[in-house]
BAVO-932610 format. One record per residue (C-alpha): chain; residue number from 1; x, y, z. Coordinates in nm, 4 decimals, always signed. Last residue first. Example, Ala and Ser with C-alpha at 12.3 -4.5 7.8 and 13.67 -1.06 7.14 Angstrom:
2
<"A" 2 <+1.3670 -0.1060 +0.7140>> <"A" 1 <+1.2300 -0.4500 +0.7800>> 
# end
This chain:
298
<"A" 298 <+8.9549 -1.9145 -2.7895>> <"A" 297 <+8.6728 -1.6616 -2.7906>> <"A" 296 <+8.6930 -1.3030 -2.8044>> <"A" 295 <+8.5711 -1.0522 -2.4881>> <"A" 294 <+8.4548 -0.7546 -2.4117>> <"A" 293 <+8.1909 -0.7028 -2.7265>> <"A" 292 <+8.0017 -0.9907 -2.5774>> <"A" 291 <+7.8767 -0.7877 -2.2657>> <"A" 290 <+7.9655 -1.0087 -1.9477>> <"A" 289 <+7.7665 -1.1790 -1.7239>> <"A" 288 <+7.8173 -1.3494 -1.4033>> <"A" 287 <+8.0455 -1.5897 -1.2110>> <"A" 286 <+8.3290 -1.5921 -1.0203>> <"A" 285 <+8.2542 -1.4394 -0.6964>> <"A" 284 <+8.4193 -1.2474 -0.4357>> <"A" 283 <+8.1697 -0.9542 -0.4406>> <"A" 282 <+8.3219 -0.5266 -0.4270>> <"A" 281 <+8.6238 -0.6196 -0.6189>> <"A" 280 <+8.7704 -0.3480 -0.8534>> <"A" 279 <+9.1267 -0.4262 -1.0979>> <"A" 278 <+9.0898 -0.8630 -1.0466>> <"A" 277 <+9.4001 -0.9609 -1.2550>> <"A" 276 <+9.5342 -1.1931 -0.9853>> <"A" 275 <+9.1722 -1.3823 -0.9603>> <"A" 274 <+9.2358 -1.4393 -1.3094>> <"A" 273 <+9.3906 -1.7621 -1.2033>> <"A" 272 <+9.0288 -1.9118 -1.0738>> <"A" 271 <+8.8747 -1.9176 -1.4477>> <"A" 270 <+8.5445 -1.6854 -1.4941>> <"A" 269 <+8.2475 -1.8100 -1.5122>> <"A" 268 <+8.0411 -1.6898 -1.7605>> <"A" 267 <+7.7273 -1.5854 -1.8986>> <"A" 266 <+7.7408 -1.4382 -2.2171>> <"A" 265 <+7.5477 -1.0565 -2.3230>> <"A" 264 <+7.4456 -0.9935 -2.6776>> <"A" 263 <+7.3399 -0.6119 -2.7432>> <"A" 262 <+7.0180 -0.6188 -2.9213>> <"A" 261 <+6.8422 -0.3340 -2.7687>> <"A" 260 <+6.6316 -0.5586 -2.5536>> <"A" 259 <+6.8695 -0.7609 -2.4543>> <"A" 258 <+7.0429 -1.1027 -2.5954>> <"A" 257 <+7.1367 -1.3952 -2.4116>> <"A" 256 <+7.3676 -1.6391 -2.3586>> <"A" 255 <+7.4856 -1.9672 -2.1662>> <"A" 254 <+7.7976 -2.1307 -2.0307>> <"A" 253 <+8.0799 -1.9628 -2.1432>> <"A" 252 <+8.4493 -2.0358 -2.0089>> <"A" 251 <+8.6805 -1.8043 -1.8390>> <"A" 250 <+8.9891 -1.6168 -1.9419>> <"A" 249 <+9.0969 -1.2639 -1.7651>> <"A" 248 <+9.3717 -1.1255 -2.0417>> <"A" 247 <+9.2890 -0.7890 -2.0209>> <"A" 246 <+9.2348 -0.6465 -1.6682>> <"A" 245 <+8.9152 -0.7771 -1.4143>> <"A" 244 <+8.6371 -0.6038 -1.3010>> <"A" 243 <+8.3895 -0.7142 -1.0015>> <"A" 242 <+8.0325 -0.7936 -0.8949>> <"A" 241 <+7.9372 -0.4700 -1.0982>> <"A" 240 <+7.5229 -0.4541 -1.0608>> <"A" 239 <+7.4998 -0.0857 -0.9373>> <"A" 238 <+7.8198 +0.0222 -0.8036>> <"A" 237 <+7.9438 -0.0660 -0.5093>> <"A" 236 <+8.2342 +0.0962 -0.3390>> <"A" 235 <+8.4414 -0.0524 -0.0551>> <"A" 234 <+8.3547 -0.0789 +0.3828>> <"A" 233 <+8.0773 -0.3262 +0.2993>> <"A" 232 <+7.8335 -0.0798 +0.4586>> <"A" 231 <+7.9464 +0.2297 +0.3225>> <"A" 230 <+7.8920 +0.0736 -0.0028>> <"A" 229 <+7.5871 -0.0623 +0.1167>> <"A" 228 <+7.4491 +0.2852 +0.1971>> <"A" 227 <+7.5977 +0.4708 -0.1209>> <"A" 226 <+7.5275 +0.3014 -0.3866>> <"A" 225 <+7.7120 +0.4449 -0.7420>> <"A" 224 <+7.5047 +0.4183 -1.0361>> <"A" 223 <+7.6843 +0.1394 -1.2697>> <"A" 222 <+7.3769 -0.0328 -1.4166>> <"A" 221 <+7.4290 -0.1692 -1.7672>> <"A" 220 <+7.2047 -0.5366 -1.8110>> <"A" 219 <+7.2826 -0.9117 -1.8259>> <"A" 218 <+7.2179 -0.9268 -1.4690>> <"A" 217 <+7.4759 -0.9524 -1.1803>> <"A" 216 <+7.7871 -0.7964 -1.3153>> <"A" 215 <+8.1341 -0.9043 -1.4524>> <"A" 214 <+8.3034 -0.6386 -1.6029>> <"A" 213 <+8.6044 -0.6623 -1.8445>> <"A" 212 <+8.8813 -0.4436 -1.9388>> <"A" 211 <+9.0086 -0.5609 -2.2902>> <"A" 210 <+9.0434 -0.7976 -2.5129>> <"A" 209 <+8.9068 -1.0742 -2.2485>> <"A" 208 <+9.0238 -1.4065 -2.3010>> <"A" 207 <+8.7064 -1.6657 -2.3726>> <"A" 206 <+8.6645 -2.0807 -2.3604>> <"A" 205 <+8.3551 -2.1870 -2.4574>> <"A" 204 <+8.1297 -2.4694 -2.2982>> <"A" 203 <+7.9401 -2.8406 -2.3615>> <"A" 202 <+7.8290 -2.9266 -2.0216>> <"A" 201 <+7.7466 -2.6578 -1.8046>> <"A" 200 <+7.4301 -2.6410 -1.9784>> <"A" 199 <+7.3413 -2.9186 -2.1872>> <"A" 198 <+7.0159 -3.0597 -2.0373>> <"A" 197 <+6.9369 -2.6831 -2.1027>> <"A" 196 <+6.9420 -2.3251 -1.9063>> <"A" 195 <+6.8192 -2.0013 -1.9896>> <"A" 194 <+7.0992 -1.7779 -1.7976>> <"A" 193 <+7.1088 -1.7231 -1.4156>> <"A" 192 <+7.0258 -1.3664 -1.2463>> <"A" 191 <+7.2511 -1.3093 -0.9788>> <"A" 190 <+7.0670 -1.2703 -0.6784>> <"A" 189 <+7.2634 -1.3938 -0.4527>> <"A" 188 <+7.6176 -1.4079 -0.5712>> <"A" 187 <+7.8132 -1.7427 -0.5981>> <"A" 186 <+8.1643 -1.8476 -0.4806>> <"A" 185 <+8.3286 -2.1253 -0.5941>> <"A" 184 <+8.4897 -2.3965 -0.4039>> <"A" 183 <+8.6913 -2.7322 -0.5802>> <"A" 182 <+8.7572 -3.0955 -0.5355>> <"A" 181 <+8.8756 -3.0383 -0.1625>> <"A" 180 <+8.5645 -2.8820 -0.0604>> <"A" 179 <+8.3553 -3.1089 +0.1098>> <"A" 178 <+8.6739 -3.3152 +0.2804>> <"A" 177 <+8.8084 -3.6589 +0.3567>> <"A" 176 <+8.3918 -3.7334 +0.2470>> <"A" 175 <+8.4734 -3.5910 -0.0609>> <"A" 174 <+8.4387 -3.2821 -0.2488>> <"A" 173 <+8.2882 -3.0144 -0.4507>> <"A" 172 <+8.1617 -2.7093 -0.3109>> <"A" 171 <+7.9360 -2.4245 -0.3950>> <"A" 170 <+7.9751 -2.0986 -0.1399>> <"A" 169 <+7.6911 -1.8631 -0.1118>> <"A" 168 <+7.7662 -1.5204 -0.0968>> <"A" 167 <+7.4841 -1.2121 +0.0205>> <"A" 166 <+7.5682 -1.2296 +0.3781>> <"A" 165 <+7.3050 -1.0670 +0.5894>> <"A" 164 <+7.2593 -1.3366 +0.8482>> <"A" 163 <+7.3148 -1.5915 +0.5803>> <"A" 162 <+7.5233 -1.7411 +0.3003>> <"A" 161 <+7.4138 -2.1054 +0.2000>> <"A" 160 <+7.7261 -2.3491 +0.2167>> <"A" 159 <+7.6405 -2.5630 -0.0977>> <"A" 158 <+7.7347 -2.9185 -0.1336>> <"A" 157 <+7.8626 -3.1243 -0.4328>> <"A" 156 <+7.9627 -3.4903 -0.2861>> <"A" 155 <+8.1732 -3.7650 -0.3809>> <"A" 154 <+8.2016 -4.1398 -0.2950>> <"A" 153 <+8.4241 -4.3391 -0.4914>> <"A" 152 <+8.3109 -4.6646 -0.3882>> <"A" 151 <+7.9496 -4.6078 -0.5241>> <"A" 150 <+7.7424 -4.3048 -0.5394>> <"A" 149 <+7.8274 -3.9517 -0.7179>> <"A" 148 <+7.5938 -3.7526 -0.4696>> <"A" 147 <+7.4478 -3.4168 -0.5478>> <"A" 146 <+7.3039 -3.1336 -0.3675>> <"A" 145 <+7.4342 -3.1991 +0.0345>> <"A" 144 <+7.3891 -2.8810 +0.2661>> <"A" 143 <+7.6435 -2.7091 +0.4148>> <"A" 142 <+7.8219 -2.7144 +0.8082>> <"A" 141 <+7.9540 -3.0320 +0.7192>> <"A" 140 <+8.1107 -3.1803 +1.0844>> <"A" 139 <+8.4023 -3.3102 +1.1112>> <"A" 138 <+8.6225 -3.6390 +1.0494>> <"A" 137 <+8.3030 -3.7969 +0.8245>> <"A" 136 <+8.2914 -4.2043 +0.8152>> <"A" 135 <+7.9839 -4.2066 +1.0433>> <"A" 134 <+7.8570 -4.5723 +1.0996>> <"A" 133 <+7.5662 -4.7700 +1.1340>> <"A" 132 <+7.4459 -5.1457 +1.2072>> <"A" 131 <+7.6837 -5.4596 +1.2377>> <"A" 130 <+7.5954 -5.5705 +0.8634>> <"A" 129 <+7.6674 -5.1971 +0.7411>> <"A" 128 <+7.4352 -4.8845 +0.7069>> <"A" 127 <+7.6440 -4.5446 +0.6464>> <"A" 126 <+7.5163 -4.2517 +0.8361>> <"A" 125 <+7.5852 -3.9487 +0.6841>> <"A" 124 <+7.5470 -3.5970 +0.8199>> <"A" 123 <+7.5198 -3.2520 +0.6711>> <"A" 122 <+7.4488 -2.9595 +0.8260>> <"A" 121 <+7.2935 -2.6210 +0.6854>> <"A" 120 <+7.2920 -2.2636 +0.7634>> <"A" 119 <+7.2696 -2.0758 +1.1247>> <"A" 118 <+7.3486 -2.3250 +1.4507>> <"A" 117 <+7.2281 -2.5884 +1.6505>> <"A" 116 <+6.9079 -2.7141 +1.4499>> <"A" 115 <+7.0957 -2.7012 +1.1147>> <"A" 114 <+6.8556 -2.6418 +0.8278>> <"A" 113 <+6.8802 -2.9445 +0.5674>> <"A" 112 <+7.0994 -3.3120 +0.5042>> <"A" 111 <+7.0847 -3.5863 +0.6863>> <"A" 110 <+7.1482 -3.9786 +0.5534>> <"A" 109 <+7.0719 -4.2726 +0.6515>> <"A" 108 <+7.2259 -4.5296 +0.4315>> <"A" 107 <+7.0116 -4.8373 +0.2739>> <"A" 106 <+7.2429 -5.1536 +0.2897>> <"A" 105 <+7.3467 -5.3611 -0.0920>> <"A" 104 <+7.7208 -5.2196 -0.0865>> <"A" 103 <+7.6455 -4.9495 -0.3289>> <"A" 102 <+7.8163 -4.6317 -0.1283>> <"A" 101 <+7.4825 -4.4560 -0.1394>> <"A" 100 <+7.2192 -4.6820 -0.0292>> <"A" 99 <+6.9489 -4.4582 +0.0049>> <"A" 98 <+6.7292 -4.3042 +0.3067>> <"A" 97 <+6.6584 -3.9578 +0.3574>> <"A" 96 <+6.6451 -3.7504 +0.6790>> <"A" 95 <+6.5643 -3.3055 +0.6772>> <"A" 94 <+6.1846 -3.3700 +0.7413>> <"A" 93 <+6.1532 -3.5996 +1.0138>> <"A" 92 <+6.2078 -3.4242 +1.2253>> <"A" 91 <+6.0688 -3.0551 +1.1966>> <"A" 90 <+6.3252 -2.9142 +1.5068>> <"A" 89 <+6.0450 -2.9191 +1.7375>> <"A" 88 <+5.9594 -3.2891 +1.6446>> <"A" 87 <+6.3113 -3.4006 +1.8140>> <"A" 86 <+6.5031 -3.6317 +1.6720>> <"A" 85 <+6.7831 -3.3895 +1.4987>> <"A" 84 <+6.7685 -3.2073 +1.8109>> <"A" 83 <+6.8833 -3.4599 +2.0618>> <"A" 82 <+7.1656 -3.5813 +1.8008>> <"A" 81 <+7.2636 -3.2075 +1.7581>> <"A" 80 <+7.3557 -3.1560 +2.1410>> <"A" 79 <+7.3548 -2.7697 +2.1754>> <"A" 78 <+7.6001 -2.6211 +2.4740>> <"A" 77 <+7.8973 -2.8822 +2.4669>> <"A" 76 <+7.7880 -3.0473 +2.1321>> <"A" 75 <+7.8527 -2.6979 +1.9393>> <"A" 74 <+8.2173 -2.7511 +2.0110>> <"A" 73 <+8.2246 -3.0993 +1.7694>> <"A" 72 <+8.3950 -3.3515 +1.9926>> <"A" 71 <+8.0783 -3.5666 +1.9363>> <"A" 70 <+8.1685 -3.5286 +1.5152>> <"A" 69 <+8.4686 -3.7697 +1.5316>> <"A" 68 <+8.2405 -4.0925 +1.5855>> <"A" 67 <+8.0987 -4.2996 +1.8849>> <"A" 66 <+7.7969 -4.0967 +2.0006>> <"A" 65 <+7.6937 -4.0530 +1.6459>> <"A" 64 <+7.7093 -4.4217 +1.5873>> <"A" 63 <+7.5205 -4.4793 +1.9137>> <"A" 62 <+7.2146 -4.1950 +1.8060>> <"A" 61 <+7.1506 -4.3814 +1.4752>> <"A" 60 <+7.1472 -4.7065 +1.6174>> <"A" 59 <+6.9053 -4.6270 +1.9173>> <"A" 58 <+6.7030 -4.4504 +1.6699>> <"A" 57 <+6.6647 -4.7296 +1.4249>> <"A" 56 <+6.3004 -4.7927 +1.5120>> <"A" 55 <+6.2500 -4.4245 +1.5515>> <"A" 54 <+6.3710 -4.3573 +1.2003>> <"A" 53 <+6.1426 -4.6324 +1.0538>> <"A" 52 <+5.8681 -4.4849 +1.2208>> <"A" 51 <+5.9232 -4.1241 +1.1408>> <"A" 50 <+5.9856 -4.1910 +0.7451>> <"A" 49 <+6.2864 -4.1363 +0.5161>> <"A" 48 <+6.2283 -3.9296 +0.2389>> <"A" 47 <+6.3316 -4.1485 -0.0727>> <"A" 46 <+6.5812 -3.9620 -0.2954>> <"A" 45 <+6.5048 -3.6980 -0.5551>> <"A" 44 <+6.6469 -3.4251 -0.3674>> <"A" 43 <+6.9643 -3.5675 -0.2850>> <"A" 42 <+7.0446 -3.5671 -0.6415>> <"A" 41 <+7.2309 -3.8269 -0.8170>> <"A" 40 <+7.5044 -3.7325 -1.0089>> <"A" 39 <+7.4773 -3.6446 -1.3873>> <"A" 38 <+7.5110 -3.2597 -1.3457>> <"A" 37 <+7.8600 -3.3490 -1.1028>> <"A" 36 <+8.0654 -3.3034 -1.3892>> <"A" 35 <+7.9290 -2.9817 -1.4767>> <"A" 34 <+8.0760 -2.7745 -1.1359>> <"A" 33 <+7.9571 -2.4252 -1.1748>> <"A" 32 <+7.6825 -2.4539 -1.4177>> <"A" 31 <+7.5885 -2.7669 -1.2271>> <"A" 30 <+7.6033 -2.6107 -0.8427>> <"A" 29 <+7.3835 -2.3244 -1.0042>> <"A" 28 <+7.0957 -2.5182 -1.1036>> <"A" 27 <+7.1161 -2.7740 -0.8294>> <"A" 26 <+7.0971 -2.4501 -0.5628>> <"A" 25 <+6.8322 -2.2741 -0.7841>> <"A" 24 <+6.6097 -2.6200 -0.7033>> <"A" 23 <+6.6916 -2.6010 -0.3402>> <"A" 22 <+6.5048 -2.2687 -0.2903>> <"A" 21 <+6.2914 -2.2511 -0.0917>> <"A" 20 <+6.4471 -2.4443 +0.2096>> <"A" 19 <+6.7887 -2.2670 +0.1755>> <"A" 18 <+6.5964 -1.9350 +0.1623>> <"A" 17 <+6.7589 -1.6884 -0.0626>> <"A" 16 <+6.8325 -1.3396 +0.1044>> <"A" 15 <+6.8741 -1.0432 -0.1852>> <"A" 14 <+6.5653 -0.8460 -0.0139>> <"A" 13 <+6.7118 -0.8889 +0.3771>> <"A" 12 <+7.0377 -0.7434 +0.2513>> <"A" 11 <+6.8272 -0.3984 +0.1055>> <"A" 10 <+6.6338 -0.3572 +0.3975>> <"A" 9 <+6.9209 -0.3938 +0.6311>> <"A" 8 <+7.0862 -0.1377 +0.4272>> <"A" 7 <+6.8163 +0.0748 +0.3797>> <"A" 6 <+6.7331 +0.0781 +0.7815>> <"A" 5 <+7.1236 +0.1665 +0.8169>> <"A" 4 <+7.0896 +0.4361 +0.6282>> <"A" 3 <+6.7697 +0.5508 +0.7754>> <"A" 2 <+6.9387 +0.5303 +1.1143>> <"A" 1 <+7.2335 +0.7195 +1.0392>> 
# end
Protein backbone atom coordinates (compact mmCIF):
# COMPACT_ATOMS: atom_id res chain seq x y z
CA UNK A 1 0.00 0.00 0.00
CA UNK A 2 2.72 2.27 0.57
CA UNK A 3 4.48 1.89 -2.77
CA UNK A 4 1.20 2.53 -4.38
CA UNK A 5 0.54 5.35 -2.79
CA UNK A 6 4.33 6.61 -3.21
CA UNK A 7 3.58 6.13 -7.21
CA UNK A 8 0.66 7.99 -6.98
CA UNK A 9 1.99 10.92 -5.22
CA UNK A 10 4.92 10.62 -7.48
CA UNK A 11 3.01 10.51 -10.44
CA UNK A 12 0.52 13.85 -9.37
CA UNK A 13 3.58 15.77 -8.25
CA UNK A 14 5.16 15.10 -12.09
CA UNK A 15 1.91 16.53 -14.02
CA UNK A 16 1.95 19.81 -11.45
CA UNK A 17 2.34 23.17 -13.48
CA UNK A 18 3.65 26.01 -11.49
CA UNK A 19 1.38 29.10 -11.72
CA UNK A 20 4.58 31.26 -11.55
CA UNK A 21 6.39 29.20 -14.33
CA UNK A 22 4.28 28.94 -16.34
CA UNK A 23 2.08 31.97 -17.20
CA UNK A 24 2.94 31.87 -20.82
CA UNK A 25 1.11 28.12 -21.27
CA UNK A 26 -1.75 29.81 -19.28
CA UNK A 27 -2.24 32.71 -22.27
CA UNK A 28 -1.71 29.92 -24.73
CA UNK A 29 -4.38 27.79 -23.55
CA UNK A 30 -6.90 30.55 -22.26
CA UNK A 31 -6.85 31.71 -26.25
CA UNK A 32 -7.42 28.32 -27.82
CA UNK A 33 -10.16 27.99 -25.39
CA UNK A 34 -11.72 31.35 -25.38
CA UNK A 35 -10.42 33.20 -28.98
CA UNK A 36 -12.14 36.33 -28.46
CA UNK A 37 -10.20 37.30 -25.65
CA UNK A 38 -6.59 36.54 -27.95
CA UNK A 39 -6.66 40.34 -28.77
CA UNK A 40 -7.09 41.58 -25.10
CA UNK A 41 -4.51 43.01 -23.27
CA UNK A 42 -2.41 40.82 -21.24
CA UNK A 43 -1.67 41.29 -17.69
CA UNK A 44 1.65 40.14 -18.34
CA UNK A 45 2.80 42.79 -20.48
CA UNK A 46 1.71 45.59 -18.19
CA UNK A 47 3.96 47.94 -16.15
CA UNK A 48 5.16 46.21 -12.82
CA UNK A 49 4.31 48.48 -10.28
CA UNK A 50 7.20 49.59 -8.04
CA UNK A 51 7.82 49.41 -4.03
CA UNK A 52 7.97 53.12 -3.62
CA UNK A 53 5.12 54.11 -5.45
CA UNK A 54 3.11 51.29 -3.72
CA UNK A 55 4.18 52.45 -0.29
CA UNK A 56 3.29 56.00 -1.08
CA UNK A 57 -0.24 54.89 -1.90
CA UNK A 58 -0.37 52.34 0.83
CA UNK A 59 -2.62 54.13 3.09
CA UNK A 60 -5.05 54.34 0.01
CA UNK A 61 -4.71 50.97 -1.06
CA UNK A 62 -5.21 49.41 2.42
CA UNK A 63 -8.57 52.00 3.17
CA UNK A 64 -10.33 50.88 -0.03
CA UNK A 65 -9.79 47.32 0.95
CA UNK A 66 -10.93 48.01 4.42
CA UNK A 67 -14.12 49.57 3.04
CA UNK A 68 -15.26 47.05 0.27
CA UNK A 69 -17.17 43.56 0.06
CA UNK A 70 -13.93 41.48 0.17
CA UNK A 71 -13.14 42.40 4.33
CA UNK A 72 -16.07 39.99 5.09
CA UNK A 73 -14.07 37.44 3.15
CA UNK A 74 -13.67 34.26 5.92
CA UNK A 75 -9.97 34.06 5.29
CA UNK A 76 -9.74 37.78 6.84
CA UNK A 77 -10.71 36.38 10.34
CA UNK A 78 -7.48 34.13 10.70
CA UNK A 79 -5.14 35.55 7.59
CA UNK A 80 -5.56 39.33 6.84
CA UNK A 81 -4.63 39.54 2.99
CA UNK A 82 -4.06 43.39 3.02
CA UNK A 83 -1.17 42.77 5.76
CA UNK A 84 0.28 40.13 3.54
CA UNK A 85 0.00 41.59 0.25
CA UNK A 86 2.49 44.47 1.73
CA UNK A 87 4.62 42.54 3.40
CA UNK A 88 8.27 41.64 1.86
CA UNK A 89 7.80 37.99 3.17
CA UNK A 90 5.06 37.39 0.86
CA UNK A 91 7.51 38.74 -2.36
CA UNK A 92 5.73 42.27 -2.47
CA UNK A 93 6.12 43.84 -4.76
CA UNK A 94 6.11 41.25 -7.23
CA UNK A 95 2.41 40.14 -7.82
CA UNK A 96 1.13 44.45 -8.28
CA UNK A 97 0.83 46.15 -11.70
CA UNK A 98 -0.23 49.44 -12.57
CA UNK A 99 -2.53 50.41 -15.75
CA UNK A 100 -5.45 52.30 -16.34
CA UNK A 101 -7.80 49.66 -17.22
CA UNK A 102 -11.31 51.05 -17.31
CA UNK A 103 -9.92 54.17 -19.63
CA UNK A 104 -11.00 57.01 -17.52
CA UNK A 105 -7.43 58.81 -17.70
CA UNK A 106 -6.24 57.27 -13.67
CA UNK A 107 -3.60 54.37 -13.48
CA UNK A 108 -5.43 51.26 -11.60
CA UNK A 109 -3.67 49.12 -9.13
CA UNK A 110 -4.09 46.03 -9.80
CA UNK A 111 -3.06 42.36 -8.06
CA UNK A 112 -2.88 39.44 -9.58
CA UNK A 113 -0.32 36.11 -8.55
CA UNK A 114 0.20 33.42 -5.64
CA UNK A 115 -2.30 34.05 -2.86
CA UNK A 116 -0.51 34.73 0.47
CA UNK A 117 -3.59 33.35 2.57
CA UNK A 118 -4.48 30.40 0.86
CA UNK A 119 -3.36 27.68 -2.11
CA UNK A 120 -3.72 29.14 -5.91
CA UNK A 121 -4.11 32.59 -7.06
CA UNK A 122 -6.04 35.91 -6.03
CA UNK A 123 -7.03 38.57 -7.88
CA UNK A 124 -7.70 42.10 -6.77
CA UNK A 125 -8.43 45.40 -8.50
CA UNK A 126 -8.09 48.63 -7.30
CA UNK A 127 -9.64 51.19 -9.51
CA UNK A 128 -7.94 54.83 -9.25
CA UNK A 129 -10.59 57.71 -9.26
CA UNK A 130 -10.30 61.61 -8.43
CA UNK A 131 -11.12 60.81 -4.60
CA UNK A 132 -8.42 57.93 -4.56
CA UNK A 133 -9.20 54.01 -4.89
CA UNK A 134 -11.87 51.70 -5.05
CA UNK A 135 -12.73 47.89 -5.23
CA UNK A 136 -15.74 47.30 -7.51
CA UNK A 137 -15.43 43.27 -6.99
CA UNK A 138 -18.47 41.59 -4.61
CA UNK A 139 -15.94 38.65 -3.63
CA UNK A 140 -12.90 37.65 -3.74
CA UNK A 141 -11.12 35.97 -7.20
CA UNK A 142 -9.48 33.07 -5.97
CA UNK A 143 -7.63 32.80 -9.87
CA UNK A 144 -5.26 34.62 -11.51
CA UNK A 145 -6.01 37.47 -14.15
CA UNK A 146 -4.57 36.54 -18.07
CA UNK A 147 -6.27 39.00 -20.18
CA UNK A 148 -8.10 42.24 -19.76
CA UNK A 149 -10.59 43.70 -22.46
CA UNK A 150 -10.15 47.47 -21.05
CA UNK A 151 -12.54 50.25 -21.23
CA UNK A 152 -16.22 50.57 -19.97
CA UNK A 153 -16.97 47.12 -20.66
CA UNK A 154 -14.58 45.59 -18.48
CA UNK A 155 -13.89 41.83 -18.93
CA UNK A 156 -11.52 39.44 -17.68
CA UNK A 157 -10.10 35.78 -18.75
CA UNK A 158 -8.66 34.20 -15.55
CA UNK A 159 -7.35 30.82 -14.81
CA UNK A 160 -8.03 28.94 -11.46
CA UNK A 161 -4.66 26.85 -11.35
CA UNK A 162 -5.38 23.24 -9.97
CA UNK A 163 -3.20 22.28 -7.02
CA UNK A 164 -2.42 20.10 -4.08
CA UNK A 165 -2.54 17.11 -6.37
CA UNK A 166 -5.29 18.21 -8.66
CA UNK A 167 -4.38 17.76 -12.19
CA UNK A 168 -7.49 20.38 -13.70
CA UNK A 169 -7.11 23.83 -14.21
CA UNK A 170 -10.18 25.82 -14.76
CA UNK A 171 -10.09 28.82 -17.64
CA UNK A 172 -12.65 31.48 -17.12
CA UNK A 173 -14.21 34.21 -18.84
CA UNK A 174 -16.03 36.91 -17.12
CA UNK A 175 -16.74 40.12 -15.59
CA UNK A 176 -16.14 41.94 -12.67
CA UNK A 177 -20.22 40.86 -11.53
CA UNK A 178 -18.50 37.53 -11.91
CA UNK A 179 -15.08 35.66 -13.37
CA UNK A 180 -16.89 33.01 -14.83
CA UNK A 181 -20.13 34.11 -16.04
CA UNK A 182 -18.95 34.42 -19.80
CA UNK A 183 -17.90 30.85 -19.85
CA UNK A 184 -15.56 27.93 -17.73
CA UNK A 185 -13.64 25.23 -19.32
CA UNK A 186 -11.73 22.78 -17.89
CA UNK A 187 -8.10 22.00 -18.93
CA UNK A 188 -5.81 18.93 -18.29
CA UNK A 189 -2.29 19.30 -17.07
CA UNK A 190 -0.17 18.05 -19.18
CA UNK A 191 -1.98 17.93 -22.22
CA UNK A 192 0.24 18.46 -24.92
CA UNK A 193 -0.93 21.71 -26.99
CA UNK A 194 -0.83 21.87 -30.84
CA UNK A 195 1.75 24.18 -32.97
CA UNK A 196 0.17 27.33 -32.49
CA UNK A 197 -0.13 30.67 -34.83
CA UNK A 198 -1.33 34.38 -34.58
CA UNK A 199 -4.39 32.47 -35.94
CA UNK A 200 -5.01 29.85 -33.58
CA UNK A 201 -8.20 29.86 -31.89
CA UNK A 202 -9.27 32.20 -34.34
CA UNK A 203 -10.22 30.87 -37.63
CA UNK A 204 -11.72 27.06 -36.62
CA UNK A 205 -13.63 23.86 -37.92
CA UNK A 206 -16.61 22.58 -36.86
CA UNK A 207 -16.58 18.42 -36.55
CA UNK A 208 -19.47 15.58 -35.58
CA UNK A 209 -17.97 12.48 -34.70
CA UNK A 210 -18.98 9.32 -37.05
CA UNK A 211 -18.42 7.25 -34.58
CA UNK A 212 -17.09 6.60 -30.95
CA UNK A 213 -14.59 9.16 -30.23
CA UNK A 214 -11.62 9.50 -27.78
CA UNK A 215 -10.24 12.47 -26.55
CA UNK A 216 -6.70 11.92 -25.05
CA UNK A 217 -3.80 13.94 -23.86
CA UNK A 218 -1.16 13.67 -26.68
CA UNK A 219 -1.72 13.08 -30.22
CA UNK A 220 -0.55 9.47 -29.67
CA UNK A 221 -2.39 5.64 -28.86
CA UNK A 222 -1.79 4.71 -25.23
CA UNK A 223 -4.69 2.83 -23.60
CA UNK A 224 -2.65 0.51 -20.97
CA UNK A 225 -4.73 0.33 -18.03
CA UNK A 226 -3.11 2.32 -14.64
CA UNK A 227 -3.68 0.85 -11.82
CA UNK A 228 -2.46 3.18 -8.85
CA UNK A 229 -4.19 6.38 -10.02
CA UNK A 230 -7.05 4.58 -11.09
CA UNK A 231 -7.48 3.32 -7.69
CA UNK A 232 -6.72 6.64 -6.66
CA UNK A 233 -9.37 8.65 -8.52
CA UNK A 234 -11.88 5.99 -7.45
CA UNK A 235 -12.64 5.18 -11.78
CA UNK A 236 -10.37 3.64 -14.43
CA UNK A 237 -7.62 5.38 -16.28
CA UNK A 238 -6.24 4.33 -19.10
CA UNK A 239 -3.15 5.60 -20.52
CA UNK A 240 -3.76 9.09 -22.14
CA UNK A 241 -7.89 8.76 -22.56
CA UNK A 242 -9.22 12.07 -20.89
CA UNK A 243 -12.66 10.79 -21.89
CA UNK A 244 -14.95 9.11 -24.76
CA UNK A 245 -17.88 10.41 -26.09
CA UNK A 246 -20.87 8.50 -28.50
CA UNK A 247 -21.50 9.49 -32.16
CA UNK A 248 -22.68 12.70 -32.73
CA UNK A 249 -20.14 14.66 -30.11
CA UNK A 250 -19.42 18.08 -32.23
CA UNK A 251 -16.57 20.37 -31.39
CA UNK A 252 -14.49 22.73 -33.31
CA UNK A 253 -10.71 22.27 -34.54
CA UNK A 254 -8.11 24.35 -33.58
CA UNK A 255 -4.81 22.93 -34.73
CA UNK A 256 -3.25 19.62 -36.29
CA UNK A 257 -0.68 17.40 -36.55
CA UNK A 258 0.60 14.42 -38.06
CA UNK A 259 2.66 11.37 -36.28
CA UNK A 260 5.26 9.53 -37.04
CA UNK A 261 3.44 6.86 -38.95
CA UNK A 262 1.42 9.32 -40.79
CA UNK A 263 -1.80 9.09 -39.03
CA UNK A 264 -3.28 12.82 -38.79
CA UNK A 265 -4.42 13.70 -35.33
CA UNK A 266 -6.77 17.38 -34.70
CA UNK A 267 -6.85 19.18 -31.69
CA UNK A 268 -10.10 20.01 -30.44
CA UNK A 269 -12.33 21.24 -28.12
CA UNK A 270 -15.15 19.70 -27.82
CA UNK A 271 -18.69 21.69 -27.63
CA UNK A 272 -20.28 21.86 -23.91
CA UNK A 273 -23.70 19.85 -25.07
CA UNK A 274 -21.79 16.72 -25.77
CA UNK A 275 -21.16 16.59 -22.23
CA UNK A 276 -24.55 14.30 -22.31
CA UNK A 277 -22.92 11.87 -24.73
CA UNK A 278 -19.77 11.45 -22.54
CA UNK A 279 -19.66 7.04 -22.59
CA UNK A 280 -16.08 6.91 -20.05
CA UNK A 281 -14.96 10.00 -18.00
CA UNK A 282 -11.89 9.61 -15.97
CA UNK A 283 -10.83 13.98 -16.55
CA UNK A 284 -13.63 16.62 -16.83
CA UNK A 285 -12.15 18.42 -19.61
CA UNK A 286 -12.99 19.51 -23.00
CA UNK A 287 -10.14 19.60 -24.87
CA UNK A 288 -7.58 17.27 -26.52
CA UNK A 289 -6.83 15.30 -29.52
CA UNK A 290 -8.59 13.17 -31.58
CA UNK A 291 -7.41 10.75 -34.50
CA UNK A 292 -8.82 12.29 -37.82
CA UNK A 293 -10.37 9.08 -39.01
CA UNK A 294 -13.10 9.64 -35.95
CA UNK A 295 -14.56 12.38 -37.04
CA UNK A 296 -15.98 14.39 -40.46
CA UNK A 297 -16.17 17.97 -40.70
CA UNK A 298 -19.25 20.17 -40.97
Amino acid sequence: MKTIRFLILLFLASNIVSAENDEASFSKISAILFPETSSWTLVSNMKHADSAFLRNNEAKLRKAYLSSKLINNPGDISCSFIDRVFSADYDFPKYFYIHDIDHDGIEDILYTGMSPCSEGNATVIWFGTPQGFEIRQDYFWYALAIRISEGNNLQISSVAVGCCGETIDDYMCGRIINLRCDGMKRFYHTTELPPLTEQSGKTVESFVSKKELTLRSAPEINDNYIDGFSQYLGKAVFGNILSKYMTGCKGEIIGNIADKNSRKWYFVVINNESKALRTHMPYDVCAGWISSDNISKE
